[in-house]
Each structure stands twice: as structure tokens, then as C-alpha cells.
C-alpha positions in Angstrom: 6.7 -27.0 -31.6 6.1 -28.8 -28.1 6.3 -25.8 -25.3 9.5 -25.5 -23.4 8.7 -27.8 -19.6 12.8 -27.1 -18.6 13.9 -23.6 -17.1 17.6 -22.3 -16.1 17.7 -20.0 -13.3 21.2 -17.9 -13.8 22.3 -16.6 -10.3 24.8 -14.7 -12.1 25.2 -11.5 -9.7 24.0 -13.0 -6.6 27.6 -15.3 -6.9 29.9 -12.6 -5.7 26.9 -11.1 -3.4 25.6 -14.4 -1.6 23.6 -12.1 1.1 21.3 -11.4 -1.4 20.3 -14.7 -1.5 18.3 -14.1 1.6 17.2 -10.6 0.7 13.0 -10.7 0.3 11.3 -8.9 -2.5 7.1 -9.2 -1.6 7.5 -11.8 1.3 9.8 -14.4 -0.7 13.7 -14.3 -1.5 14.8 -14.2 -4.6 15.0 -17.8 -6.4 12.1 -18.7 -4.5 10.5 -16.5 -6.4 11.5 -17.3 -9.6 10.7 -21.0 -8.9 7.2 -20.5 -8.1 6.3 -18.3 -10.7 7.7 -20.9 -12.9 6.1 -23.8 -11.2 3.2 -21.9 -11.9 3.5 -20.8 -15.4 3.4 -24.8 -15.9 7.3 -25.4 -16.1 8.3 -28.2 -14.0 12.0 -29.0 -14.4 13.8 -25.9 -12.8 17.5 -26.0 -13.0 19.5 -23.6 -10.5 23.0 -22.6 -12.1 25.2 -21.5 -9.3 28.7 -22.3 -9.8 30.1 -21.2 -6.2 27.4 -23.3 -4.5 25.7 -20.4 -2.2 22.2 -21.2 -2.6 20.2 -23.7 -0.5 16.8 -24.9 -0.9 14.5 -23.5 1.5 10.8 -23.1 2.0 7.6 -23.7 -0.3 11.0 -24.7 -3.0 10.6 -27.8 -1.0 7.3 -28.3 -1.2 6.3 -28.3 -5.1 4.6 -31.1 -6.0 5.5 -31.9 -9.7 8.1 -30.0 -10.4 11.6 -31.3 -9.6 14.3 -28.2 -8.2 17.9 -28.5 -8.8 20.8 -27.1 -8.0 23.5 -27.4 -10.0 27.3 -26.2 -10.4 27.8 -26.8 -14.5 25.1 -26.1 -17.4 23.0 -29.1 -17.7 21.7 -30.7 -21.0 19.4 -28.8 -23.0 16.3 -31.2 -23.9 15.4 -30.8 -27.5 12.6 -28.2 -26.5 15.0 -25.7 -25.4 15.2 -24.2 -21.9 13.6 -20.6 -20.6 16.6 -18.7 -19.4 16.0 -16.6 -16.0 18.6 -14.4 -14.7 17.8 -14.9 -10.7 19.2 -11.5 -10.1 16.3 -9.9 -11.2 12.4 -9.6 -10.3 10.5 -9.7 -13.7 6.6 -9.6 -14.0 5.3 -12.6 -14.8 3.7 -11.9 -18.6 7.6 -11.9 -19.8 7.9 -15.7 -18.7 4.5 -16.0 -21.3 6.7 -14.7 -24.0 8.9 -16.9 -24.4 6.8 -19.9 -23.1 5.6 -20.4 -27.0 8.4 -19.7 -28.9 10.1 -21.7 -31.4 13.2 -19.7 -32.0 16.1 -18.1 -29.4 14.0 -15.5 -28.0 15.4 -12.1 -26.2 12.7 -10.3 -24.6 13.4 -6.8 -24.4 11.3 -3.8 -22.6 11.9 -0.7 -21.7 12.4 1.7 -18.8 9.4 3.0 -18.5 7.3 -0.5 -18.4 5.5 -0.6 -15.0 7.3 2.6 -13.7 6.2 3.7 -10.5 6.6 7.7 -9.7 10.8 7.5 -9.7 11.0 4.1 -10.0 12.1 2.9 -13.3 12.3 -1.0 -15.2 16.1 -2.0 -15.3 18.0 -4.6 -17.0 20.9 -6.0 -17.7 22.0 -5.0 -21.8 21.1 -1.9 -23.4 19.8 -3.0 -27.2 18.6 0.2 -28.7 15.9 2.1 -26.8 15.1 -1.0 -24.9 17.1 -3.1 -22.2 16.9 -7.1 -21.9 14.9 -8.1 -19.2 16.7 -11.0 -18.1 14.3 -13.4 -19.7 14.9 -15.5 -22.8 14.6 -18.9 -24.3 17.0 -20.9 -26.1 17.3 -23.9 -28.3 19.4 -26.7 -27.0 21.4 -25.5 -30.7 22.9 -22.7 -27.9 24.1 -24.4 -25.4 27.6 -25.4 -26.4 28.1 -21.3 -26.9 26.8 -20.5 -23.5 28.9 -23.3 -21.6 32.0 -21.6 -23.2 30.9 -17.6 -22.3 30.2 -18.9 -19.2 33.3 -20.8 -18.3 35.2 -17.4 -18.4 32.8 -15.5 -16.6 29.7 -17.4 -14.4 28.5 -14.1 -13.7 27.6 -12.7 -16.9 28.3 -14.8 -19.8 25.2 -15.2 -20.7 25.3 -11.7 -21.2 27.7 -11.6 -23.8 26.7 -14.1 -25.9 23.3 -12.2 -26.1 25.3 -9.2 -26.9 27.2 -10.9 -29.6 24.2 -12.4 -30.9 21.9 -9.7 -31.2 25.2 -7.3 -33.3 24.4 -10.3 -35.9 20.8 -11.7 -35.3 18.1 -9.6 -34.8 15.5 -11.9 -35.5 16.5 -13.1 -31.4 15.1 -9.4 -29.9 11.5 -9.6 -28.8 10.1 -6.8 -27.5 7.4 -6.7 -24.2 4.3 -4.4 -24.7 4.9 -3.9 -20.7 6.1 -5.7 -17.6 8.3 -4.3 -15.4 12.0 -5.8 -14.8 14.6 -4.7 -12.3 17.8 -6.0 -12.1 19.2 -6.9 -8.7 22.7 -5.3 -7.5 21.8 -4.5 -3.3 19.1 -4.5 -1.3 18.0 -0.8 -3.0 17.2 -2.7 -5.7 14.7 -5.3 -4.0 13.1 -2.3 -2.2 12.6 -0.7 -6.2 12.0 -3.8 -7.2 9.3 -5.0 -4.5 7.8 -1.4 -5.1 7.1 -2.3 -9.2 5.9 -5.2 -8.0 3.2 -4.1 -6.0 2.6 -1.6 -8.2 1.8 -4.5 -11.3 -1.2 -6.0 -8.5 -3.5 -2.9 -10.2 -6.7 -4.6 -12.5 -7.9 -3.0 -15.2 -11.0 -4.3 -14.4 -11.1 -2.0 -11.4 -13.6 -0.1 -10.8 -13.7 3.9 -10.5 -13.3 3.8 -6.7 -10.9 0.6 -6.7 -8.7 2.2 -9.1 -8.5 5.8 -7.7 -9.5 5.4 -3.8 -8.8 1.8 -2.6 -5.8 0.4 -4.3 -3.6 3.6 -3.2 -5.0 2.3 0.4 -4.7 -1.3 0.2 -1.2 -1.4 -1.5 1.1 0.1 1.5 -0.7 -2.4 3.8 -0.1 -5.3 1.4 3.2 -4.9 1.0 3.7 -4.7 4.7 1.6 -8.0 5.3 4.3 -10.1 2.5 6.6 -10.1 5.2 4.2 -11.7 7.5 2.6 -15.3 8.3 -0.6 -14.0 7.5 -2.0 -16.1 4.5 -4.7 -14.8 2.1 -7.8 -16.8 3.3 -6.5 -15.6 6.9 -6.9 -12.4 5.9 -10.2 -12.7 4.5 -11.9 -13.7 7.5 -10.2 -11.0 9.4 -11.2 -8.4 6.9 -14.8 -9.8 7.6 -14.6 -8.2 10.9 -14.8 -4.5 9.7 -18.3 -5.7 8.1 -19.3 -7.6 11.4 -18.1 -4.0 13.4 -20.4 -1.9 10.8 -23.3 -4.1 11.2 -22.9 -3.9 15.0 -22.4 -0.3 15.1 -25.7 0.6 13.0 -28.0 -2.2 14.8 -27.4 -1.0 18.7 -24.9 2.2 18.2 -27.7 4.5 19.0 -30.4 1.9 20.8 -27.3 0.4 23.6 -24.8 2.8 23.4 -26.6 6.1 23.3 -24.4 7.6 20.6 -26.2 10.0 18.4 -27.7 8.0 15.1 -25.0 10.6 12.7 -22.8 9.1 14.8 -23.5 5.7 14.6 -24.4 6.0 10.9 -21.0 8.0 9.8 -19.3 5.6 12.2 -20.8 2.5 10.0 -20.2 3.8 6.7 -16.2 4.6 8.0 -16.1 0.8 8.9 -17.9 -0.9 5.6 -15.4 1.4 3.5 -12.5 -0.3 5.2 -13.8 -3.3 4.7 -13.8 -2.9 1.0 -11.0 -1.1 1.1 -8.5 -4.1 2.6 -10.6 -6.7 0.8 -8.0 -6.5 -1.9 -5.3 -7.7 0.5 -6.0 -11.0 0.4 -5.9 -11.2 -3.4 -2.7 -8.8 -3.5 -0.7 -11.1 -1.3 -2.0 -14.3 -3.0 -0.8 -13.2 -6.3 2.5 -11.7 -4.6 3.0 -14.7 -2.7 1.7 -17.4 -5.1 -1.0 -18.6 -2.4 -3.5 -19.1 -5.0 -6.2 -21.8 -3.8 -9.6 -23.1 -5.3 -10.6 -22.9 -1.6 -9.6 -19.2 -1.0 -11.4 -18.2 -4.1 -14.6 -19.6 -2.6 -13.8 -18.1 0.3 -13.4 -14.5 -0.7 -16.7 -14.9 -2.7 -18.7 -16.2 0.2 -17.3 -14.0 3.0 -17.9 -11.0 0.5 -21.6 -11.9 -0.1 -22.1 -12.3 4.0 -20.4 -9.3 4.7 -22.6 -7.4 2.3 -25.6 -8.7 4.1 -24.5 -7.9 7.4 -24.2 -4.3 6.4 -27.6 -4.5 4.2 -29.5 -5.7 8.2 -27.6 -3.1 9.6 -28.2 -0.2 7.2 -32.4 -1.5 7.5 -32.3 -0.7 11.5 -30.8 1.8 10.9 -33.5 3.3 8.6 -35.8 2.4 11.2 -34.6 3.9 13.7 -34.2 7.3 12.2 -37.3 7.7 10.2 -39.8 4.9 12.5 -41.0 3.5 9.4 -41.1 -0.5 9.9 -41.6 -0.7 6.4 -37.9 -0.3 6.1 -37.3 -3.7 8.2 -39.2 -6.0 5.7 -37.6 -4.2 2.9 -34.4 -5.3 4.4 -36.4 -8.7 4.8 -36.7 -8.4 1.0 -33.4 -7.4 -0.1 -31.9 -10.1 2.4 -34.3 -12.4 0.5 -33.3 -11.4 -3.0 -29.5 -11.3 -2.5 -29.1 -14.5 -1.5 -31.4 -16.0 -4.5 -29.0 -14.4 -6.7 -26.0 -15.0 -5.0 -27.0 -19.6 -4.9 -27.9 -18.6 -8.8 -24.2 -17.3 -9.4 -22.4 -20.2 -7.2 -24.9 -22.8 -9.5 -23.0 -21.3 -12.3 -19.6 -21.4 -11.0 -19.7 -24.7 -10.2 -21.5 -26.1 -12.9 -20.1 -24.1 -15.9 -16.9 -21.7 -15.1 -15.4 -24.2 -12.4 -14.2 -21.7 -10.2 -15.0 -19.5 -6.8 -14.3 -16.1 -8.2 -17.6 -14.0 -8.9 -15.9 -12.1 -12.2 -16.0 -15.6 -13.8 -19.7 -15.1 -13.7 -21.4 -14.4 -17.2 -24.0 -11.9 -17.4 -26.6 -12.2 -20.8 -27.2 -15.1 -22.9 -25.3 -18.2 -22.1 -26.0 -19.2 -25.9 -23.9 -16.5 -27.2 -20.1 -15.4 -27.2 -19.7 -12.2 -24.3 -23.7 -13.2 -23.4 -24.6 -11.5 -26.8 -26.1 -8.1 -26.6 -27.7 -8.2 -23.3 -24.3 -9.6 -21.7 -22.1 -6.4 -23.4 -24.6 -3.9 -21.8 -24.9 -5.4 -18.3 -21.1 -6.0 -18.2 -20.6 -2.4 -19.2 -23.3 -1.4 -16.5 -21.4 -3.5 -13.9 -18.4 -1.1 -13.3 -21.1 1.4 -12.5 -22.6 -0.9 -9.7 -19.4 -2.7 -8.5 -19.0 -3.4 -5.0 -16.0 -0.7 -4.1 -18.3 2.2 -5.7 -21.6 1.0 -3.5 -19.4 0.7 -0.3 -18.2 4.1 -0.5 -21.2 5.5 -2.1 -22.5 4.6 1.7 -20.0 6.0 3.0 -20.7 8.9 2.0 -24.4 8.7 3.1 -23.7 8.0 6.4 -21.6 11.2 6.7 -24.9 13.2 5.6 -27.0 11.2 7.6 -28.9 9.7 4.6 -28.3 5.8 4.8 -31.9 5.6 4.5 -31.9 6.7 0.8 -29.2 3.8 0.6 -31.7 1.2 2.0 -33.8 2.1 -1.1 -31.2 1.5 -3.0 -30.4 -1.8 -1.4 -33.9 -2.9 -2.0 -34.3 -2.2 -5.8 -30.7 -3.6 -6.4 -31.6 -6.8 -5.0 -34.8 -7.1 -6.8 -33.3 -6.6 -10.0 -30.6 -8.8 -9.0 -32.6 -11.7 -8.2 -34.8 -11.1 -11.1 -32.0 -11.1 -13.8 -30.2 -13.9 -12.5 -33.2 -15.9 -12.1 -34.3 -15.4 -15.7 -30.2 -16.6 -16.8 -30.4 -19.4 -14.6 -33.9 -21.0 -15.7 -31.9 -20.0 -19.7 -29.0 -22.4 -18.2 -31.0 -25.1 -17.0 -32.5 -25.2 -20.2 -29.8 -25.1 -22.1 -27.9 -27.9 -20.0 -30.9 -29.9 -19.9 -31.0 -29.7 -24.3 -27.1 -30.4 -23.8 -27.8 -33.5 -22.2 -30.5 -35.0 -24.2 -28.2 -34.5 -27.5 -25.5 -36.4 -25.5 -27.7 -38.9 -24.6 -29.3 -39.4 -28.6 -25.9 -39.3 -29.9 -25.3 -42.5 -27.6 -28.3 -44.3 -27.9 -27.7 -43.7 -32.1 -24.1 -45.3 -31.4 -25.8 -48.0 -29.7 -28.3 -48.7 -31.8 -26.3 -49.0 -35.3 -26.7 -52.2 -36.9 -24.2 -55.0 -36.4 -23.6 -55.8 -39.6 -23.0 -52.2 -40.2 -20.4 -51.9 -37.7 -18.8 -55.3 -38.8 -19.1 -53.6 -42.2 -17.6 -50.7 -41.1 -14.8 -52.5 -39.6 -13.7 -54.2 -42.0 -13.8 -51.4 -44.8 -11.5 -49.6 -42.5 -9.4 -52.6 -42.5 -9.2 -52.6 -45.8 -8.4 -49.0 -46.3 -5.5 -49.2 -44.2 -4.3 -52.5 -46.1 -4.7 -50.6 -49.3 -2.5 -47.9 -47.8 0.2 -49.7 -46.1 0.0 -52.8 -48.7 1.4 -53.4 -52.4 
């Protein structure tokens, strides 16, 4: 079955409470978000149902490109795909539009309370079906229309909630039920406050690392969710973030040389400033996913920035080395490490243009390119990497500087970026090769195309004209 392309936003309780229209949940009121998650999840003909006529396009709504925003006062036509149905008085994670994006039947998605809960702050929906609520999301066949039209006539508000009701007493084949998600339903601006905080609290990755997860998220949330309410756009907020590494760098090149301050000063004060760095690094991805500000460009952006800021700090951590122990030996390995970074770093944008097609660094693939996860080699590095993520080297600095031992961490930064280098050079020289074997097979395939006989493709021709006459003939 073709997937649904048609969605129905219901702005069932936001009819009699029309001020809610403008209330903002993460920087975006209500059916604005809706439509751009929608637009998003690939569905490009969104209808607004809102029979009292409050609602008014505003903002990115007009904007879209592709995708065609209505609002309308009667339910429209169903096309023979079916329609996702979306109550707008709600804020629902995104993974419960997914579920009903493939499915072939009426399709109720259920969760319950406890899905994305944050501390108090409990899932809410609008129909208790057993030990689960409906979310607010579903999907039905254009078969359901004619049924909703006439629950809907008698009440605009929540008709759509009693013919689920009804239908789920005599169908349970309809319930679906999430594996998570939060969903809140929307009653007064309490509610977008609990729902903004679920929302914020669904931006955690479990690809975290130790220090992300426990440390820097509980930091970098709060400020996020402040920053949704303001012009600031992602990529904005990357180069500002850049500014913490530019400070640290600064602060452990001439803190003690220009300024006089003592070198534990200037090396606790560097390792404060490179931890906030990578602390509010995450704001920029946090408000693009909040906000729907996802770009090719700020992808490329946060990698790059990220890599130069890491550099920065690498110089700065060097001098300082030097300057507390008088070894110059500690300058060229900063020469080194410099050196070696940045080999690895043009080895992993070669791959991200050439093979993943993307900015973001995690789409790099570590181990064999020949082989599914990079084989055995891949598994071990990838398990290695949350071990040596960014967050947990940042703060692992951090703490140095407050002992006064960033010059073990230039050590560190030296035999990192050798290793670095190395691997990546030995997958990149596999890559070329392997794109290089890619290329000739394309190339024999054609020249063996070319090459064929003509008799044998006349031959060809006409046995495959003669097939199909024996199939479609007498």
C-alpha cells in the first residue's frame, strides 16, 4: 500500500480556547508545529480542520516549499490512501507520526503515561483504552470518513474522539501501541509548559556519551529551552559557542606570559572555558531539532567549527606545557598533533562527501568499508569511541587544569592524533581502492554493453518482440 502524503490537523480544543493558538511550546505555536513536523516526516498536503475559523497562517507555515497548507471549515475528501489524523491540541514526539506513516489499516496509536516522563511530568492523552491512553495520532482509510463527518457535525471539538471510542469497544485490531514517545494533551498554557518540558526532555541521544549524558545535557537543556523563544538560529549559535574555545585558547597562550596571572590560574581558567564550550555545543543541535532548522549547511558547520575549536585548545594546551615545564619539545608535539588532526579530519570530510553525503561526523564509518558495521575492526573501534568522545576529553581537561596537569593532557593530545591520523589514513587508502575497483566494474560493464554484437542485439530485440506477441497474442 502507497504511504499516506495527506494529513488532518483536528484543532478540536483549541476551538473554544482560540488563545492557545498563539501559545509557544519550544519556540513555535502550536499548528506550526504540527505542520513542520509533518512537512518533514515527508507529508505534503496538510489539511487544517477548524470549524470556527480562529487559526491564521503565520510564519515558516508560509514558507514550505512543497507542501500545500489549508485551512479548512468542513472535513475534506479522503484520497484513497487514507489521511494521518493529528489532534492540534496536543504536542506528540515525532516517532508516533512514523507509526502510522506505513500502515495499511485504521490505526490508533496508543502509549502510556509514563512514555518520556520527566520527574512529575507525565504523557497525557485524550481516551483512556486500557492501561494506555490515545495519543492523538492515528491514520484512517478514506472507508472512515463518512463516520467522522457525522461525529463531528454534533460535536467539532471531539468527535473524533468518540468514534475512536466506539470503534475500539468493537475493533481492536485499530489500537496500536508506541514502545515510547511522549504525548501531552493541550487544555491551558500549564499544559504547553509540561508539554515543552517532555519535549526537551525527548532531545537526549542514546548515543551520548558518559559525560554528555550525565554532565552536559542536564547543562545544555535549561539554556536551550530558553534560546526556542529567541531569533537565535542554530548555525548562529555555533559560531557563538566557538567563542568559549577562542577564550580558552587565549587564556592558556598569554594568561600567564601578558596578564601575569598565575599558570593554575590560567590553566584551571582554560579548562572552565573548553568545558563550556562542549557543554553548549549541544544547543545548536537541540534547537535545530526543536525548531525544525535542520540544514545540510549547519551540519557542515558544526563539524568544522568543532574540529577548529578543538585545535585552538590543542595550541593553547602546547604553550601551555611550555610554559610550565620549559620543555620546547612540547611546542612541536603540538606542531605534530596540529599536523595529524587535521589529516584525519580532510580523511573523514573525503568520506562524508563522497560516501555518507552528509556534514555530521557520526555518519563517519570506522573499520572496513567492505563489510556491514566495518566488520570486526569497525564494532571494536565504535565501541572504543564512547570512551574517547569529545564531551569525555573536554572535561577530562578540565579536570587537569584544576590540578595543574594539562601537560599530561598534551601527551595525550599527541598520541591521539597520531593514532587518529594513522587509522583513518589506512581506511581512506581501503576507500580509494575500493571506489577505484567500483569504477572500473562500471566502466567494463559498459564497455561489455557496448560492445555486444549487432546482430545480437537485433536478435535480442526481436525475441523479446516475439515473447510479448506470444503473450498478448492468440
Amino acid at each position: 500500500m502507497t504511504e499516506p502524503t495527506c494529513a488532518i490537523l483536528q484543532t478540536g480544543g483549541l476551538q473554544s480556547s482560540p488563545d492557545l493558538f498563539q501559545a509557544r511550546c519550544g519556540g513555535l505555536d502550536l499548528v506550526e508545529r504540527h505542520v513542520l513536523g509533518l512537512h518533514y516526516a515527508g507529508i505534503h498536503q496538510i489539511y487544517i480542520y477548524d470549524p470556527k475559523g480562529h487559526w491564521k497562517p503565520i510564519g515558516r507555515v508560509l514558507q514550505l516549499e512543497g507542501t500545500t497548507v489549508q485551512a479548512v471549515r468542513e472535513l475534506p475528501e479522503f484520497p484513497s490512501t487514507g489521511v494521518i489524523w493529528l489532534r492540534a491540541d496536543a504536542v506528540v514526539h515525532k516517532q508516533l507520526i512514523g507509526l502510522v506513516k506505513s500502515a495499511e489499516k485504521a490505526t490508533v496509536v496508543c502509549g502510556r503515561p509514563g512514555h518520556g516522563a520527566k520527574g512529575g511530568t507525565s504523557s497525557d492523552g485524550f481516551l483512556d483504552v486500557g492501561d494506555e491512553q490515545w495519543t492523538g495520532v492515528a491514520f484512517f482509510p478514506a472507508a472512515v470518513r463518512a463516520e467522522l463527518v457525522k461525529s463531528l457535525g454534533n460535536d467539532s471539538e471531539s468527535g473524533d474522539i468518540q468514534t475512536i471510542h466506539a470503534r475500539l469497544d468493537k475493533e481492536k485490531t485499530w489500537k496500536k501501541s508506541s514502545e515510547g514517545g511522549f504525548f501531552r494533551k493541550i487544555r491551558d498554557r500549564r499544559d504547553v509548559r509540561d508539554a515543552e518540558r517532555l519535549l526537551f526532555h525527548s532531545l537526549r541521544k542514546p548515543q551520548d556519551g558518559l559525560i554528555a549524558r550525565t554532565f552536559n545535557r542536564p547543562l545544555s537543556l535549561p539554556v536551550s529551552r530558553l534560546l526556542a523563544h529567541t531569533h537565535l538560529t542554530p548555525n548562529q549559535l555555533t559560531v557563538l559557542n566557538a567563542g568559549f574555545a577562542v577564550a580558552a585558547a587565549l587564556v592558556l597562550f598569554l594568561g600567564h606570559p601578558v596578564f601575569g596571572w598565575g599558570l593554575w590560574l590560567s590553566g584551571a581558567l582554560g579548562g572552565l572555558l573548553i568545558q563550556a564550550c562542549s557543554v553548549y555545543d549541544g544547543c545548536d543541535g537541540e534547537i535545530a531539532r526543536v525548531k525544525f532548522q535542520y540544514s545540510h549547511l549547519g551540519d557542515w558547520l558544526d563539524t568544522i567549527f568543532d574540529d577548529i575549536c578543538n585545535c585552538l585548545f590543542f595550541a593553547g594546551v602546547a604553550a601551555w606545557s611550555y610554559q610550565y615545564t620549559g620543555h620546547t619539545y612540547f611546542i612541536w608535539m603540538g606542531l605534530a598533533a596540529f599536523v595529524g588532526q587535521w589529516i584525519a579530519n580532510v580523511v573523514m570530510y573525503y568520506y562524508l562527501i563522497k560516501v555518507a553525503g552528509t556534514g555530521n561526523n557520526q555518519d563517519y564509518q570506522l573499520g572496513s568499508p567492505d563489510k556491514p558495521g566495518g566488520g570486526l575492526v569497525g564494532r571494536i573501534l565504535n565501541k572504543l569511541k564512547y570512551l574517547t568522545k569529545r564531551d569525555f576529553h573536554l572535561f577530562t581537561f578540565m579536570i587537569l587544569g584544576f590540578a595543574g596537569l594539562l601537560w599530561v593532557g598534551a601527551y595525550f593530545i599527541f598520541v591521539s592524533a597520531m593514532i587518529a591520523a594513522t587509522i583513518l589514513s589506512i581506511q581512506h587508502v581501503q576507500l580509494l581502492l575500493r571506489l577505484r575497483r567500483e569504477k572500473h566494474q562500471k566502466q567494463a560493464a559498459g564497455e561489455k554493453r557496448d560492445t555486444k554484437p549487432p546482430s545480437d542485439r537485433r536478435d535480442t530485440k526481436q525475441l523479446s518482440g516475439e515473447k510479448r506477441e506470444g503473450k498478448h497474442g492468440g
